[in-house]
MIDOSE-1310 file (N, C-alpha, C; in nm, 2 decimals, decimal comma, always signed):
residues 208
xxxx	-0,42/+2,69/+0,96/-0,43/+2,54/+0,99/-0,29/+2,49/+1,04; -0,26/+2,37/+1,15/-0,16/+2,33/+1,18/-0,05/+2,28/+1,06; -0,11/+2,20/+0,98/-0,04/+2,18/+0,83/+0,01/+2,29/+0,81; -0,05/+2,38/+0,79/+0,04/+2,49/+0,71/+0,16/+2,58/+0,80
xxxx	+0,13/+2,53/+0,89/+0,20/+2,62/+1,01/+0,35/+2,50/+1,03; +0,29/+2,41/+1,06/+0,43/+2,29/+1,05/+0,50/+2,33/+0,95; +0,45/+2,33/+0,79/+0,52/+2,33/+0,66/+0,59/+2,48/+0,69; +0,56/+2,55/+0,72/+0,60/+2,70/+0,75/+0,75/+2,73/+0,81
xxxx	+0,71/+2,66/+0,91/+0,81/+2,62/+1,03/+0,93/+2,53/+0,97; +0,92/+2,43/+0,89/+0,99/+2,32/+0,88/+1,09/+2,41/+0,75; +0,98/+2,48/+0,68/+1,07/+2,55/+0,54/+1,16/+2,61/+0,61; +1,13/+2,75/+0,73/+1,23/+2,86/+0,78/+1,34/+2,76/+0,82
xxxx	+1,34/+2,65/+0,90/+1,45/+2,56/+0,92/+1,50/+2,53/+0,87; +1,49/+2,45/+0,72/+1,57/+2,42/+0,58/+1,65/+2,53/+0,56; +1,56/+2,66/+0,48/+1,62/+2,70/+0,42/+1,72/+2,82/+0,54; +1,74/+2,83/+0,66/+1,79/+2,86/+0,74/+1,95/+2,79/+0,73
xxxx	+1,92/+2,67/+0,76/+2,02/+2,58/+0,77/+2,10/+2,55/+0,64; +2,06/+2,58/+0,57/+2,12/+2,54/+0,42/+2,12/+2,66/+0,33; +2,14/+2,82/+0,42/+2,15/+2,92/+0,39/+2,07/+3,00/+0,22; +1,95/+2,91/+0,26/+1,88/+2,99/+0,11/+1,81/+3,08/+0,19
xxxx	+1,86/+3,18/+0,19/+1,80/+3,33/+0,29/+1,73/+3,41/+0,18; +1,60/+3,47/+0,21/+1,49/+3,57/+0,18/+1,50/+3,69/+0,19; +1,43/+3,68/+0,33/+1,45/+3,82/+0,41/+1,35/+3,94/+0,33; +1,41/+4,07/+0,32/+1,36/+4,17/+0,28/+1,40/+4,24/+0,18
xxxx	+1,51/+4,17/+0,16/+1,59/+4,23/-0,01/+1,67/+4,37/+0,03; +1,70/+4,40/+0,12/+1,80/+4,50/+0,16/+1,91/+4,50/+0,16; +1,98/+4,55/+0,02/+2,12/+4,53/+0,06/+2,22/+4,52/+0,12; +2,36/+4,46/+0,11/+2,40/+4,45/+0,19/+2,51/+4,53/+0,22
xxxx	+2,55/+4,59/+0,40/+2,55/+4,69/+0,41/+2,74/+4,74/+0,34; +2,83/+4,60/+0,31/+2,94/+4,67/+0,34/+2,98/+4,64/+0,17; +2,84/+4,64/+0,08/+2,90/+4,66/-0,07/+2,95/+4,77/-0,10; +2,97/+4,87/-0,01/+3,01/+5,03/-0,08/+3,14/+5,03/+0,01
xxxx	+3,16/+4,96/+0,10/+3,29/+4,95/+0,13/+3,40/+4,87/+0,15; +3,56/+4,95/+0,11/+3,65/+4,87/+0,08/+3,68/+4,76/+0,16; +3,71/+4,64/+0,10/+3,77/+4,54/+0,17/+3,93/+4,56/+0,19; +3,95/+4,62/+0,33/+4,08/+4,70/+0,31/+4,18/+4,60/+0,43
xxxx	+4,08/+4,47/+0,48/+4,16/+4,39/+0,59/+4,24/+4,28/+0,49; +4,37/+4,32/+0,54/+4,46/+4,22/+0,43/+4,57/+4,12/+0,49; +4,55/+4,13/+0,63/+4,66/+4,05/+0,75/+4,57/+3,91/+0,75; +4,66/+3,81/+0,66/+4,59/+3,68/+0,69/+4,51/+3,67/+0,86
xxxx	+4,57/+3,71/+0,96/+4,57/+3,65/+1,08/+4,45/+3,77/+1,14; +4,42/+3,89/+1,09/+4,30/+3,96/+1,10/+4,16/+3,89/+1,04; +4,24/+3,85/+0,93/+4,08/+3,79/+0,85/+4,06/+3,69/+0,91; +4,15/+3,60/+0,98/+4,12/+3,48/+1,00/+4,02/+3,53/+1,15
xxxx	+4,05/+3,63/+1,25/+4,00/+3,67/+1,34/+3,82/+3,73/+1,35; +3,87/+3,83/+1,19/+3,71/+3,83/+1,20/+3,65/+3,74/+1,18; +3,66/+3,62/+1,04/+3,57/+3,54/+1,06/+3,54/+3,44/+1,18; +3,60/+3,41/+1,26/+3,57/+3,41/+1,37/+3,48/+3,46/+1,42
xxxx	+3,49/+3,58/+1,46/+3,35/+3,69/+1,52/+3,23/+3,70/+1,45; +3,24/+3,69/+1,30/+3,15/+3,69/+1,22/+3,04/+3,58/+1,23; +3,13/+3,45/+1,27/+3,06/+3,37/+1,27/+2,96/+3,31/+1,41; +3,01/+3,39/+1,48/+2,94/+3,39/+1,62/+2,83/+3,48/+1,53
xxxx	+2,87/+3,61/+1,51/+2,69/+3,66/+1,50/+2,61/+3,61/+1,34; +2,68/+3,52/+1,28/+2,58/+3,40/+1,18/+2,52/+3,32/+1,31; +2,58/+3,26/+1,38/+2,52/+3,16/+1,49/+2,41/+3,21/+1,57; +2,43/+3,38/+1,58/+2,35/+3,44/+1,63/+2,19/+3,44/+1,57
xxxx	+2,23/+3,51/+1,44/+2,10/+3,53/+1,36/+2,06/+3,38/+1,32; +2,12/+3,28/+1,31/+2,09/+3,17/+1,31/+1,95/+3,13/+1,45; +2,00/+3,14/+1,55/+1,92/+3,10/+1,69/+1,78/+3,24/+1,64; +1,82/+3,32/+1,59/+1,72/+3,47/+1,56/+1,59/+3,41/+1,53
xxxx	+1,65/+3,40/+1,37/+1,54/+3,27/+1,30/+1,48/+3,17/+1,35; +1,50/+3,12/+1,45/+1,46/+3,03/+1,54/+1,35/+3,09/+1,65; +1,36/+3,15/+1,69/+1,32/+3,22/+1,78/+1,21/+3,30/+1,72; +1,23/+3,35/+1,65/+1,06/+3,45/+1,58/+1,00/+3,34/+1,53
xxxx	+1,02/+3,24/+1,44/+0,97/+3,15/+1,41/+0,90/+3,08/+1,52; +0,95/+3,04/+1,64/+0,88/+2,95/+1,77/+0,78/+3,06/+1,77; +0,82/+3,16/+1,82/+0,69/+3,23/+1,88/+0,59/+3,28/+1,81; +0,60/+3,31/+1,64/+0,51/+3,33/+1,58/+0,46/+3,23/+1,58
xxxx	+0,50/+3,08/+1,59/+0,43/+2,97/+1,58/+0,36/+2,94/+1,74; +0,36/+3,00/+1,85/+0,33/+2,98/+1,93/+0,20/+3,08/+1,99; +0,23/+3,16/+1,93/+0,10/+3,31/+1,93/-0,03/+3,27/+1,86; -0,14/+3,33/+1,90/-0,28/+3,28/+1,87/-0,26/+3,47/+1,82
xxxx	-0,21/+3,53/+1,81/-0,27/+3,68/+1,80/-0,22/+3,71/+1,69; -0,33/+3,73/+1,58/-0,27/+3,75/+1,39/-0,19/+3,91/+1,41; -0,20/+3,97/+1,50/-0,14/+4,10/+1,47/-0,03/+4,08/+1,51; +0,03/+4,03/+1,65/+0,13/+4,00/+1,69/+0,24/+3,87/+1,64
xxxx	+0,17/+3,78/+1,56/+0,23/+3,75/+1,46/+0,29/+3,80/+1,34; +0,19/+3,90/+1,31/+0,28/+3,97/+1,16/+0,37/+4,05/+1,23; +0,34/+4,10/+1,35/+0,49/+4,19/+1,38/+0,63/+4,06/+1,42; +0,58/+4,00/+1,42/+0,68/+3,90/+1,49/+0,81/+3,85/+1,38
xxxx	+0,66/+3,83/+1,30/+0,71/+3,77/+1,11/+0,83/+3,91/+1,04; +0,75/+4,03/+1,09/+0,83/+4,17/+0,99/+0,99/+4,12/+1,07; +0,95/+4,13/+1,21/+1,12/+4,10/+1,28/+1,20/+4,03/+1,20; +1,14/+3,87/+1,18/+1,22/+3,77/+1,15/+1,25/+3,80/+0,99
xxxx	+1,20/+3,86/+0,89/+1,29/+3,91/+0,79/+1,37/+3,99/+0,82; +1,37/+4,10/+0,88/+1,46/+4,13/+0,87/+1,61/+4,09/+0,99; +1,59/+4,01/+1,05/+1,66/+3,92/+1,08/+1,72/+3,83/+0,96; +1,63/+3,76/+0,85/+1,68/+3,73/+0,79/+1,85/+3,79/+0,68
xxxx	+1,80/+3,89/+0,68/+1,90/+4,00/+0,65/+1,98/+3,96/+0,71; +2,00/+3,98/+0,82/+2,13/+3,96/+0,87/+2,17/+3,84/+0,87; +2,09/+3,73/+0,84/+2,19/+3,60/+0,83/+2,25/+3,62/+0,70; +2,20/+3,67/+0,57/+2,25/+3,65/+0,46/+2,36/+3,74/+0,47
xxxx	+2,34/+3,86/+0,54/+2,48/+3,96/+0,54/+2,61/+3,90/+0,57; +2,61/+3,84/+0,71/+2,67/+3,74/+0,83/+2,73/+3,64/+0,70; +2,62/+3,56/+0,63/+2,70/+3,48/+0,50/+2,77/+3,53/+0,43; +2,72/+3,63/+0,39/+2,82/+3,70/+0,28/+2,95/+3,75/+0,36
xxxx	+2,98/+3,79/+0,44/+3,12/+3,84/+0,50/+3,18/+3,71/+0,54; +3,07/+3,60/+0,57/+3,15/+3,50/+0,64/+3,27/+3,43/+0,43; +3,19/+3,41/+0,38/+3,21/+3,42/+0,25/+3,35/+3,50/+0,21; +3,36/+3,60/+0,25/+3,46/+3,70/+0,18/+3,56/+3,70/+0,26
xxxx	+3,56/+3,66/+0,38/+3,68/+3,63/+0,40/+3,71/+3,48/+0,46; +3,68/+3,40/+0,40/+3,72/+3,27/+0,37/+3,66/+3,16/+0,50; +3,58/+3,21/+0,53/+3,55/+3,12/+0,67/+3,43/+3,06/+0,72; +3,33/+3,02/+0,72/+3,22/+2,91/+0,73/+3,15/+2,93/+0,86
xxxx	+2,98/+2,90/+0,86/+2,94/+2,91/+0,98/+2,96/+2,81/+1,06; +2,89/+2,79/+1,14/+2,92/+2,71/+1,26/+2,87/+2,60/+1,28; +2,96/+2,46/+1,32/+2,90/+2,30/+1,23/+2,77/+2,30/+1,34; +2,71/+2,37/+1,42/+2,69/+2,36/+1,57/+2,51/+2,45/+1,57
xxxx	+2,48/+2,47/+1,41/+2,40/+2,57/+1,37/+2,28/+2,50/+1,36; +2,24/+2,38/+1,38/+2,14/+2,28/+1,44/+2,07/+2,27/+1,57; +2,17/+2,27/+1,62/+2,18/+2,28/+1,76/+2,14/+2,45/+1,79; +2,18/+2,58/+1,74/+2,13/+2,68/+1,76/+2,03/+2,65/+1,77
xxxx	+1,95/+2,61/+1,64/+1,82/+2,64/+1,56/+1,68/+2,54/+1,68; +1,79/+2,49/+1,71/+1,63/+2,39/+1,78/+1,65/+2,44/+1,91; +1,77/+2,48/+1,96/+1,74/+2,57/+2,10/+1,64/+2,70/+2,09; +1,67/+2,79/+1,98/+1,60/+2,88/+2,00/+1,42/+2,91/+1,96
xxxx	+1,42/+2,79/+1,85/+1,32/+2,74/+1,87/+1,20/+2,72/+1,98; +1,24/+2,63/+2,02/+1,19/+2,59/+2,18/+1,20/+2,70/+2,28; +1,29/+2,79/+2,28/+1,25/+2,91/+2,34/+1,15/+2,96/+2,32; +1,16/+3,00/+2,20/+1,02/+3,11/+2,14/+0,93/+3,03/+2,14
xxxx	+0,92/+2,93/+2,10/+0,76/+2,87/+2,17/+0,71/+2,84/+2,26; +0,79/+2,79/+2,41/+0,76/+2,84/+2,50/+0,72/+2,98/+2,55; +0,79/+3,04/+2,54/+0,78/+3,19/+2,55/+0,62/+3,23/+2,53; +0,65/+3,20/+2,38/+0,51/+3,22/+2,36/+0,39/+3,20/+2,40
xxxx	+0,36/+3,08/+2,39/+0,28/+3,00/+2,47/+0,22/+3,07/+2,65; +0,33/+3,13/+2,70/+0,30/+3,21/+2,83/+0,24/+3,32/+2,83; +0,18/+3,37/+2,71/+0,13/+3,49/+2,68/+0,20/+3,64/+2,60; +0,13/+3,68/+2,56/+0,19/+3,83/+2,47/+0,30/+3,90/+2,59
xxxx	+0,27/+3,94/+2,62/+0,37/+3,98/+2,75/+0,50/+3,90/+2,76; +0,47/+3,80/+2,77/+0,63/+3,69/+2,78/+0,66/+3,71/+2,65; +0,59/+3,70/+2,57/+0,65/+3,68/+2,45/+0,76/+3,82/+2,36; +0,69/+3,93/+2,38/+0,74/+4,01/+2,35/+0,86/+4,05/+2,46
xxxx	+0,85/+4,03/+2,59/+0,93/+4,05/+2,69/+1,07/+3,96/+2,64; +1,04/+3,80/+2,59/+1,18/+3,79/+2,51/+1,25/+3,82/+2,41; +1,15/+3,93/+2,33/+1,23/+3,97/+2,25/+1,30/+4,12/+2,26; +1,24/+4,18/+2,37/+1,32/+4,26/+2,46/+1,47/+4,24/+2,50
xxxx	+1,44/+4,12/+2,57/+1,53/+4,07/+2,69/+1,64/+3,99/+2,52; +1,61/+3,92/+2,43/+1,72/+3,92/+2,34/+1,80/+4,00/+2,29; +1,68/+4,12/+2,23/+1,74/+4,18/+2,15/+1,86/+4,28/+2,22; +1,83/+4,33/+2,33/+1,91/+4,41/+2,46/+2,05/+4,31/+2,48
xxxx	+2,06/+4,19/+2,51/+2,19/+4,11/+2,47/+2,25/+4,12/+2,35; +2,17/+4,12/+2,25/+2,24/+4,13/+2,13/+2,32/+4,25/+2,10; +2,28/+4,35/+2,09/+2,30/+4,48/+2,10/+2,45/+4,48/+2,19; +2,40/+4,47/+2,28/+2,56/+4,46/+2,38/+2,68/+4,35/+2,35
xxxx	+2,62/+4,27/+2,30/+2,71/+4,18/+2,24/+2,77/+4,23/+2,11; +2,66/+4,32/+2,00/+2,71/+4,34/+1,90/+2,81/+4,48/+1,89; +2,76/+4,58/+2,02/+2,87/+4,68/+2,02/+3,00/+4,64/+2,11; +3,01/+4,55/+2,18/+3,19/+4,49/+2,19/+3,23/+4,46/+2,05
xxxx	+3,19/+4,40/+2,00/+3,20/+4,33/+1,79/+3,24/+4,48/+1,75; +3,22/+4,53/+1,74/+3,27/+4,67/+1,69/+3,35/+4,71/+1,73; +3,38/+4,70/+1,87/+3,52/+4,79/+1,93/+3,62/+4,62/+1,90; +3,58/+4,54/+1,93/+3,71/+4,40/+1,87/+3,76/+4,38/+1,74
xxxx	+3,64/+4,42/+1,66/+3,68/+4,37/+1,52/+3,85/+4,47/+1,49; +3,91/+4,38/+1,41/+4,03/+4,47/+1,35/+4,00/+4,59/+1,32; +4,13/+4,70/+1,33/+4,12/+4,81/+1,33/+4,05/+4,83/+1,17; +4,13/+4,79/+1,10/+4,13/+4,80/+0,93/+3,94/+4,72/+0,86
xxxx	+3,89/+4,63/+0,95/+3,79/+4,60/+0,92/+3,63/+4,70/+0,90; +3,69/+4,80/+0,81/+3,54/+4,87/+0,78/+3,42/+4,77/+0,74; +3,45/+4,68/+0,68/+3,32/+4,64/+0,60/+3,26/+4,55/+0,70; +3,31/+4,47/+0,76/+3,28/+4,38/+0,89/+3,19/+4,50/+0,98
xxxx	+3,25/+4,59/+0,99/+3,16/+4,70/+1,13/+3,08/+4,73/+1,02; +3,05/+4,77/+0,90/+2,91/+4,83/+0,85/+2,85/+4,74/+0,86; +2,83/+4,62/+0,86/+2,75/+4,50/+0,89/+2,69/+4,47/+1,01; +2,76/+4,48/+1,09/+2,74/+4,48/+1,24/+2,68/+4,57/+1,25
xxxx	+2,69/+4,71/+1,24/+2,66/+4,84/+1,30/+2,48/+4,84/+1,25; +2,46/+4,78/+1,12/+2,34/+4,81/+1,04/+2,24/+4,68/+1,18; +2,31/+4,60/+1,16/+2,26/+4,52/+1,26/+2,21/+4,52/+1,39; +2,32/+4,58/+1,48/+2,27/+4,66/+1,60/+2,16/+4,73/+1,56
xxxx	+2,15/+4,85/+1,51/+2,07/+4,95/+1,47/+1,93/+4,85/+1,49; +1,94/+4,76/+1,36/+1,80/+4,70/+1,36/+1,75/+4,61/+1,50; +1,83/+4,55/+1,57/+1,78/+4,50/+1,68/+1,75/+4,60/+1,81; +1,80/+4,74/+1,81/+1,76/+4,80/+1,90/+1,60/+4,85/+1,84
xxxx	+1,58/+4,91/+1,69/+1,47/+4,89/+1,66/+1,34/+4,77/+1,73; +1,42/+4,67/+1,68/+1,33/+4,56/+1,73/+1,29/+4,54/+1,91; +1,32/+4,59/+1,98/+1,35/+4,57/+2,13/+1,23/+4,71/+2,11; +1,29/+4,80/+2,13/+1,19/+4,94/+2,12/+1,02/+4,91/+2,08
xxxx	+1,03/+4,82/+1,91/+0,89/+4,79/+1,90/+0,85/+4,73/+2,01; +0,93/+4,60/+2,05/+0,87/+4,53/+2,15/+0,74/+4,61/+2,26; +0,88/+4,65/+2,31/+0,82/+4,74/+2,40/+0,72/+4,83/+2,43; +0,69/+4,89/+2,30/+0,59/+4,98/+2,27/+0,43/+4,92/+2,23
xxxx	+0,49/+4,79/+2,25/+0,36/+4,67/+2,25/+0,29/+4,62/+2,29; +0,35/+4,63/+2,43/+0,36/+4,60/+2,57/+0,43/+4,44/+2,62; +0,55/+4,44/+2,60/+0,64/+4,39/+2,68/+0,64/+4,39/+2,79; +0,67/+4,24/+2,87/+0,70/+4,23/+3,03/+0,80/+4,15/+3,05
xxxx	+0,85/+4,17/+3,18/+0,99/+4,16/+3,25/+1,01/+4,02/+3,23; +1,10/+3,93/+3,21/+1,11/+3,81/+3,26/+1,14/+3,78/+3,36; +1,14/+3,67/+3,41/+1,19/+3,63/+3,54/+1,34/+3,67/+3,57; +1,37/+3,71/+3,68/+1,52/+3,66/+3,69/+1,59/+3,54/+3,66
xxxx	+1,53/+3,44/+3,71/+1,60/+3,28/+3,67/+1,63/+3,29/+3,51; +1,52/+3,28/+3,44/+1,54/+3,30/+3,30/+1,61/+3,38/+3,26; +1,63/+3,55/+3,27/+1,73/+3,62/+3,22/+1,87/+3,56/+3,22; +1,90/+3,50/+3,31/+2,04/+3,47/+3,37/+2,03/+3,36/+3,32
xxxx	+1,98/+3,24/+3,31/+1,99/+3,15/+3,20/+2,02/+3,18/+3,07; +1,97/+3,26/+3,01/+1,97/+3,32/+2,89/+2,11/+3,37/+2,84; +2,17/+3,43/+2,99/+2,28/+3,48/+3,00/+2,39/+3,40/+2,99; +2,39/+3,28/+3,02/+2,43/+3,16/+3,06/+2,44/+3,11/+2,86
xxxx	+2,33/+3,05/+2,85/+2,33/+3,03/+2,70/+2,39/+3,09/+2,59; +2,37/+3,21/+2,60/+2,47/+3,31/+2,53/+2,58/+3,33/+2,50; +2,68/+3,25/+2,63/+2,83/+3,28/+2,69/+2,86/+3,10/+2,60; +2,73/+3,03/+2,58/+2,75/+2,83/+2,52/+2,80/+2,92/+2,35
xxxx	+2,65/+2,99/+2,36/+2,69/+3,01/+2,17/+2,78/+3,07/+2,12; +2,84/+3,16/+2,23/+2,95/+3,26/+2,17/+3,09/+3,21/+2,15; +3,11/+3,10/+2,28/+3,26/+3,00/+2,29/+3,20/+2,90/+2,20; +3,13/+2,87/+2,15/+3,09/+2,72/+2,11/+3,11/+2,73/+1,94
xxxx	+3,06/+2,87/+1,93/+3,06/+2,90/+1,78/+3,17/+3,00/+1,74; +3,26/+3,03/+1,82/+3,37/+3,11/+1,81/+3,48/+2,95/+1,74; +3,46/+2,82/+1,82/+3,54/+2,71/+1,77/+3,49/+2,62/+1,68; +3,35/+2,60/+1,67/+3,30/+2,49/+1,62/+3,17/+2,53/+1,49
């Protein structure tokens, strides 16, 4: 029913934005390792970086949510839904490191949420093919965004890269299901927009 789909929608937004995260109950990845970054001016760096990929999984949540909300197809909805927990994961991970080393997400994480939103529902809306074709064409940015994150993070930052690293891992997962779903190409205009967008969240949320 639309009711229940609105209320659905409106909860992942709340509790998104006001970081009461779900997800899949997987822990998290850098409890077994040392917090061994001790240079005020490193920590201050990762969180930084950290907080770009909170801003990330932030827009995430947004995005599987539009399009599961935009799909008429109950199967391709529940795959959409399994994504977005475990996405969820990563925003609570992303919180917790943003947490430990003293630094906060991004005041600007509204503005993610209703951009990526409106993506995935459009998206959606153009058919299975587009739809999963953006989550291709995201998760493939992410990925490449998240393996620079690895080679920038501070030398000494193990626990920051087990987080990141478990992360990649799952989004190249997620890209592969796509695909194997049957995924299609997006447009060029749109890729490069996308690309464009990307380059907003990453300066935008690196300061704000």
């Amino acid at each position: 029913m639309l009711s229940d789909l609105l209320v659905a929608n409106l909860d992942n937004a709340l509790r998104t934005l006001t970081g009461q995260h779900i997800g899949s109950n997987r822990p998290y990845p850098g409890r077994a390792v040392p917090d061994t970054l001790l240079r005020p001016w490193e920590r201050h760096e990762a969180g930084r970086m950290m907080r770009v990929n909170h801003a990330g999984e932030v827009m995430a949540q947004a995005l599987y949510t539009g399009q599961s909300a935009g799909t008429s197809d109950p199967q391709l909805r529940a795959q959409l839904e399994h994504a977005r927990s475990e996405e969820e994961d990563h925003l609570r991970w992303c919180q917790t490191r943003l947490q430990e080393l003293n630094s906060r997400p991004s005041l600007l994480s509204p503005l993610w949420y209703g951009a990526g939103w409106s993506m995935g529902f459009l998206a959606a809306r153009q058919g299975r093919a587009a739809n999963l074709g953006l989550v291709v064409a995201v998760e493939n940015q992410v990925e490449e965004h998240l393996n620079e994150h690895l080679d920038a993070l501070p030398a000494d930052d193990d626990r920051s890269r087990a987080v990141v690293a478990q992360m990649r891992d799952d989004e190249v997962g997620h890209a592969e299901t796509a695909e194997s779903l049957g995924a299609g190409k997006l447009p060029m205009p749109v890729r490069v927009a996308m690309g464009m967008f990307s380059k907003v969240l990453t300066h935008g949320a690196l300061w704000i």
